[in-house]
C-alpha positions in Angstrom: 0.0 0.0 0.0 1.2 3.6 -1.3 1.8 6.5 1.1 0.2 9.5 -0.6 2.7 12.4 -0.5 2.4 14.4 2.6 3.0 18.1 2.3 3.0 18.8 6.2 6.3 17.4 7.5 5.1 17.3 11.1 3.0 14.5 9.7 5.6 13.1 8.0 7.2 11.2 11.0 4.3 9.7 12.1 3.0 8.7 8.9 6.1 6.8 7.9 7.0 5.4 11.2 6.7 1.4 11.0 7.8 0.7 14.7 4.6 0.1 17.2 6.6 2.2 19.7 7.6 4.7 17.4 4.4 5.3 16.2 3.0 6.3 19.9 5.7 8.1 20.6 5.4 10.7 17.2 1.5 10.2 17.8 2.2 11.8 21.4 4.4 14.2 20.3 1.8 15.4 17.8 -0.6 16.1 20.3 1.7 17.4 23.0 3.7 20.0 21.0 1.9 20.9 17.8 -1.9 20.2 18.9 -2.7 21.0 22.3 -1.1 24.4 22.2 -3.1 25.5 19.1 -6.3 23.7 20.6 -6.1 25.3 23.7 -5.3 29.2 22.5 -8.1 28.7 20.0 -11.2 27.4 22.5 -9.8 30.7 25.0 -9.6 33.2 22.1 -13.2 32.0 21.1 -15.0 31.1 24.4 -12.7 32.6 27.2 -15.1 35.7 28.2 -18.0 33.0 29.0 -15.8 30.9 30.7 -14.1 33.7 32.9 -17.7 35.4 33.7 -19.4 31.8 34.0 -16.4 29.8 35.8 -17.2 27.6 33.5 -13.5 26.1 34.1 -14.2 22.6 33.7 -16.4 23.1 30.2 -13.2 24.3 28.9 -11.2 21.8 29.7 -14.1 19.1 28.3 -14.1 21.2 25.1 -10.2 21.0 24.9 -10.4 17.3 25.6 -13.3 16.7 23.0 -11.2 18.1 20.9 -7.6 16.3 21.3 -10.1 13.1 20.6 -11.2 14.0 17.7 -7.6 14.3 16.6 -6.7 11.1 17.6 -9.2 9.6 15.8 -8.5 11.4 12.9 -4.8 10.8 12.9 -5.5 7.0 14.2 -7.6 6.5 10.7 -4.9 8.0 9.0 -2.2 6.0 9.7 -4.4 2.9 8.9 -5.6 4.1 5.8 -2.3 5.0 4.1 -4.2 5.2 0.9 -6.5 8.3 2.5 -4.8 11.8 1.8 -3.0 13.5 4.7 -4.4 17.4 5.6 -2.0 19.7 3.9 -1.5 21.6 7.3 -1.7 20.0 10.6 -1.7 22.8 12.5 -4.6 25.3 10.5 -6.7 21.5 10.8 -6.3 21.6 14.4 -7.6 25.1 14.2 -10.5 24.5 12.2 -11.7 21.1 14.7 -11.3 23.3 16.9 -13.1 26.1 15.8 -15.7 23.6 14.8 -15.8 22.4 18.4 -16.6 25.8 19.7 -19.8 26.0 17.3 -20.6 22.8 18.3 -20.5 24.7 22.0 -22.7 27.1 21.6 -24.9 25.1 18.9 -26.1 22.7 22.1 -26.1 26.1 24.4 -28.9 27.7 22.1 -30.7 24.2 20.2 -34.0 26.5 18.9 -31.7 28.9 17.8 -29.2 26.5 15.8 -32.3 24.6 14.5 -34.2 27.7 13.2 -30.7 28.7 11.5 -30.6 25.2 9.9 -34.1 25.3 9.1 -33.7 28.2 7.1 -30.7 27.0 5.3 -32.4 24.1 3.9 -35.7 26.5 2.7 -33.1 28.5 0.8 -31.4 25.8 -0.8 -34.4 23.7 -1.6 -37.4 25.9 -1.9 -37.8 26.6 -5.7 -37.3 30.3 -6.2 -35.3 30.9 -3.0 -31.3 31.0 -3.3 -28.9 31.2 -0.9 -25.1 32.8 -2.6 -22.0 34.5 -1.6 -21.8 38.7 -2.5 -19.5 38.9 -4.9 -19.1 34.9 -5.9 -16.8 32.6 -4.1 -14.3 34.2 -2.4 -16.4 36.5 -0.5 -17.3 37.0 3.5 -20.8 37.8 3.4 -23.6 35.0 2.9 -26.7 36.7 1.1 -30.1 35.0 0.0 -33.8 36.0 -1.7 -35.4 34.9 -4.9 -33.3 33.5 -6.9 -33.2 36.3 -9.9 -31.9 38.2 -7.6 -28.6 36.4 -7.4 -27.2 37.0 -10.7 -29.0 41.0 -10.7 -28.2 42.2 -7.1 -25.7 39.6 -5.8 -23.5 42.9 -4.9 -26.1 44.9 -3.5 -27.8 43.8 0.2 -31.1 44.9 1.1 -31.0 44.2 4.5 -31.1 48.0 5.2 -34.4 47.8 4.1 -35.6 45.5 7.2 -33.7 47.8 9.8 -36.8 49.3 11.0 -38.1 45.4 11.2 -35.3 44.3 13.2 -35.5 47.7 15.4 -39.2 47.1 16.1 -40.1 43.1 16.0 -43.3 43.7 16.7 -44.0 45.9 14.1 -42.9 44.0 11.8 -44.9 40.6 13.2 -48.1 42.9 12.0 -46.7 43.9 8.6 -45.6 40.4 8.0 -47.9 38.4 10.0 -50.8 40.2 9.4 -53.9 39.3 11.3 -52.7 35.6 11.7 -50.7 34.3 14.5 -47.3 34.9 14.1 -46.6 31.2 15.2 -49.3 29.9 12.9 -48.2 32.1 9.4 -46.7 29.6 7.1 -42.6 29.2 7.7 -42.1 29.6 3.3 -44.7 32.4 3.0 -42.9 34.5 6.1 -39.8 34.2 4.4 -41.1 35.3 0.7 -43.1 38.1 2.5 -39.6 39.3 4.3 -37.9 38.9 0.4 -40.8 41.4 -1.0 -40.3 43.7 1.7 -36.6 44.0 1.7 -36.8 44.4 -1.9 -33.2 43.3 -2.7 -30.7 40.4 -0.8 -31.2 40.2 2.8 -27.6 39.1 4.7 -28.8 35.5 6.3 -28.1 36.7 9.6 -30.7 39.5 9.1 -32.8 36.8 7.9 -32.3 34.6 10.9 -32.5 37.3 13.3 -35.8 38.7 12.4 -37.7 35.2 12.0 -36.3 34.4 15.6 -38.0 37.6 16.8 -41.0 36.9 14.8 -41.3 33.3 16.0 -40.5 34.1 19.9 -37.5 31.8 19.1 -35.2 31.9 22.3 -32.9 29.5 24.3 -32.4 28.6 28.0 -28.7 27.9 28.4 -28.1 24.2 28.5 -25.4 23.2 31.5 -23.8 20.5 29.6 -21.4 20.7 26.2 -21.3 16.7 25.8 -22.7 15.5 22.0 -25.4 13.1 22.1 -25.6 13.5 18.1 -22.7 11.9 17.4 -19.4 10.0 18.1 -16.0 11.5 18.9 -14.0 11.3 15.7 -16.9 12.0 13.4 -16.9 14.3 10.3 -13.2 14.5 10.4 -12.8 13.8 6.8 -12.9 17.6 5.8 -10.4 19.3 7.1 -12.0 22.8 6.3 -14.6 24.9 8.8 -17.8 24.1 8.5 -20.2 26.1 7.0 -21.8 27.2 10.2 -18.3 27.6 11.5 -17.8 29.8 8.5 -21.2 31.9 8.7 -20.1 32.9 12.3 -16.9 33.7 11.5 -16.8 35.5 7.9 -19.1 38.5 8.8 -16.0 39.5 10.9 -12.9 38.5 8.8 -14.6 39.5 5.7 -14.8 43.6 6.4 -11.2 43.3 8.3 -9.8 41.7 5.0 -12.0 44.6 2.7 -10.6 47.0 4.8 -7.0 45.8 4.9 -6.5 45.2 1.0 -7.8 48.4 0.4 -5.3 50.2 2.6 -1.7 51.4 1.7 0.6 48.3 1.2 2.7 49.3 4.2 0.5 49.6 6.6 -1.5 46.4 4.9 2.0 44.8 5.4 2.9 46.1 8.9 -0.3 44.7 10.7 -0.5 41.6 8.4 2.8 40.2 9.2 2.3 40.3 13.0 -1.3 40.1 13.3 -2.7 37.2 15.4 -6.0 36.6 17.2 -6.5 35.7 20.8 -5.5 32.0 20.0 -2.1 33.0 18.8 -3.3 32.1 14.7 -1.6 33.9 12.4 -4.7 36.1 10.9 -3.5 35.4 7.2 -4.4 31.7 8.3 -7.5 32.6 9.3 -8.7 34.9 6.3 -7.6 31.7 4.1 -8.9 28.9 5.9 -13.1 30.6 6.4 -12.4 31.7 2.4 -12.5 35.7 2.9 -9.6 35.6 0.9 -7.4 33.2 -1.6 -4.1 32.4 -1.7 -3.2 34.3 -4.4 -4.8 37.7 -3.1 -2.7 37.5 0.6 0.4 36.9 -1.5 -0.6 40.1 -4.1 -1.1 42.0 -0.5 2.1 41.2 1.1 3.9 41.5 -1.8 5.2 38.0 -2.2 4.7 34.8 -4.3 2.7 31.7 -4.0 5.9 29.4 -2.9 7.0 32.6 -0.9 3.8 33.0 1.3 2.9 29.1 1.8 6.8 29.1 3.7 5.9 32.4 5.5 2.2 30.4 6.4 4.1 27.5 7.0 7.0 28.7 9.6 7.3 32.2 9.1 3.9 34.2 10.9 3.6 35.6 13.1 6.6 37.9 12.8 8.8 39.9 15.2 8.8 43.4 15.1 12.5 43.2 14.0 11.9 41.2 11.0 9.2 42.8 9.9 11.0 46.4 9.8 13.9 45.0 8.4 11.5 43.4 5.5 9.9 46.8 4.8 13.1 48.7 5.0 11.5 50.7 7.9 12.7 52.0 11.6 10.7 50.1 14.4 9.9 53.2 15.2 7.5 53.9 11.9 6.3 50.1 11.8 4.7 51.2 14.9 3.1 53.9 13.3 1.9 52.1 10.6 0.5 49.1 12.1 -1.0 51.5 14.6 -2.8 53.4 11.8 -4.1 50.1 10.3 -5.1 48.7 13.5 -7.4 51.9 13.7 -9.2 51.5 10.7 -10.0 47.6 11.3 -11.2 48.4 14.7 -13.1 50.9 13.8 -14.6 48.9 10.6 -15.5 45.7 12.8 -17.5 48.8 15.7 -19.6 49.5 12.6 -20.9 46.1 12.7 -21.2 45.3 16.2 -23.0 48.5 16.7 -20.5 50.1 19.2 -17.5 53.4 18.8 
């Protein structure tokens, strides 16, 4: 049986160790050194507010363990299927299960809420004349939906705006939408069509999701527990990727911090890029890749680099010191700091706008 090539050369040990011993040993040292560290920064970046205000110490830890099993599994099927092609990047896949894992957290906190979100998914994808689509095709960060003409003639264009007053005032918008039926009783495919005509144009899906919830009376009681009666440890480990509802959480976010960095001078796109890193410790170039905010080929255009030059820099090289990065812009430390402060204004202030604050 063939090994396929692997790319990630901390895989590369394990995979091709042939001694019993051997094999535990590189299997531990995975885990050890190159997984739990990422595991554990990325559960704290996402979920450590909740768990410091909740003393919800011993979630964490179940979470962190939940995921470490999952990678065992995973790395267990690899090594016996041989045939089965290794993730290109061990440590962005330990990111994304865990990532995953944290959805899967607050999917079981709020159940009515995840369900309505999935139940609306599925209208849009297989009620004829509904669509569900990216703005601006593949690549982008925003997830957009509506009749399905509008996807080719407004995919650019949300019309979410028009609902503001809607979301603003629920219960205003349960009598426009409702009418004189019971909000609970109005047909699920006729509320959303009705939302469509009012909007007149592509409603974000979180807009979407929001106002239904409020329409509906759609709210959750905190469950106590984060253990996963819906499946096994190990499951859906074959895609190394986020999941979509992983991604739909996250790309809001990314999305208008990768807009605003690529439209920004190259230095100070550079400056903040280069050391930039999120509460986990991930690299945020990994991070813009990985949900899809951004490809490969548009980070590398950004930092001024090619293909081969920023898979090493993803690879090894981020994030960067402060010396390094001055020396690779040809600027005093004392400027980087100016430009990566200037940048770091502009995101901040770009990601207030959406969450409402200054």
């Amino acid at each position: 049986m063939s090994l396929n090539r692997c790319n990630d050369v901390i895989l590369e040990a394990y995979l091709t160790s042939e001694d019993a011993g051997e094999t535990e040993r590189e299997l531990e040292m995975l885990i050890a050194l190159h997984a739990e560290p990422r595991l554990r920064g990325v559960i704290l970046g996402r979920l450590g507010f909740q768990i410091s205000r909740n003393g919800r110490h011993a979630e964490f830890e179940d979470l962190c363990s939940e995921v470490r099993t999952r990678l065992v599994a995973y790395l267990q099927n690899l090594k016996k299927n041989l045939r089965q092609s290794p993730c290109e990047d061990f440590r962005r896949y330990v990111a994304a299960v865990s990532h995953n894992a944290c959805h899967d957290f607050y999917r079981q906190r709020f159940p009515a809420r995840s369900r309505l979100q999935r139940r609306v998914r599925d209208l849009l994808h297989t009620r004829r004349g509904l669509a569900m689509w990216k703005s601006g095709g593949e690549q982008s960060s925003e997830w957009l939906c509506g009749f399905d003409f509008w996807k080719e003639t407004q995919a650019s264009t949300p019309g979410s705006g028009n609902l503001s007053h809607f979301l603003e005032d629920p219960e205003s918008a349960s009598r426009t939408l409702a009418g004189s039926q019971d909000p609970q009783s109005v047909d699920f495919c006729d509320l959303v069509a009705s939302i469509f005509a009012h909007a007149e144009g592509p409603v974000r899906f979180s807009d979407l999701v929001d106002l239904i919830a409020e329409i509906k009376g759609v709210k959750d009681a905190p469950m106590s527990s984060v253990d996963n009666e819906e499946s096994a440890p190990g499951e859906r480990l074959e895609d190394s990727r986020l999941r979509i509802d992983s991604q739909l959480e996250m790309r809001q976010y990314l999305g208008k911090a990768w807009r605003v960095l690529s439209e920004m001078p190259r230095d100070d796109a550079r400056a903040y890029l280069l050391y930039a890193r999120d509460r986990s410790g991930e690299n945020l170039l990994s991070m813009f890749i990985s949900v899809g905010v951004a490809t490969e080929i548009e980070v590398a255009d950004v930092l001024g680099v090619s293909l081969d030059g920023l898979k090493r820099l993803l690879m090894d090289g981020l994030p960067m010191g402060n010396d390094e990065i001055a020396m690779r812009l040809g600027v005093t430390l004392e400027r980087l700091y100016k430009l990566r402060y200037r940048a770091g204004k502009r995101v901040r202030a770009a990601l207030a706008e959406i969450m409402g604050t200054k």
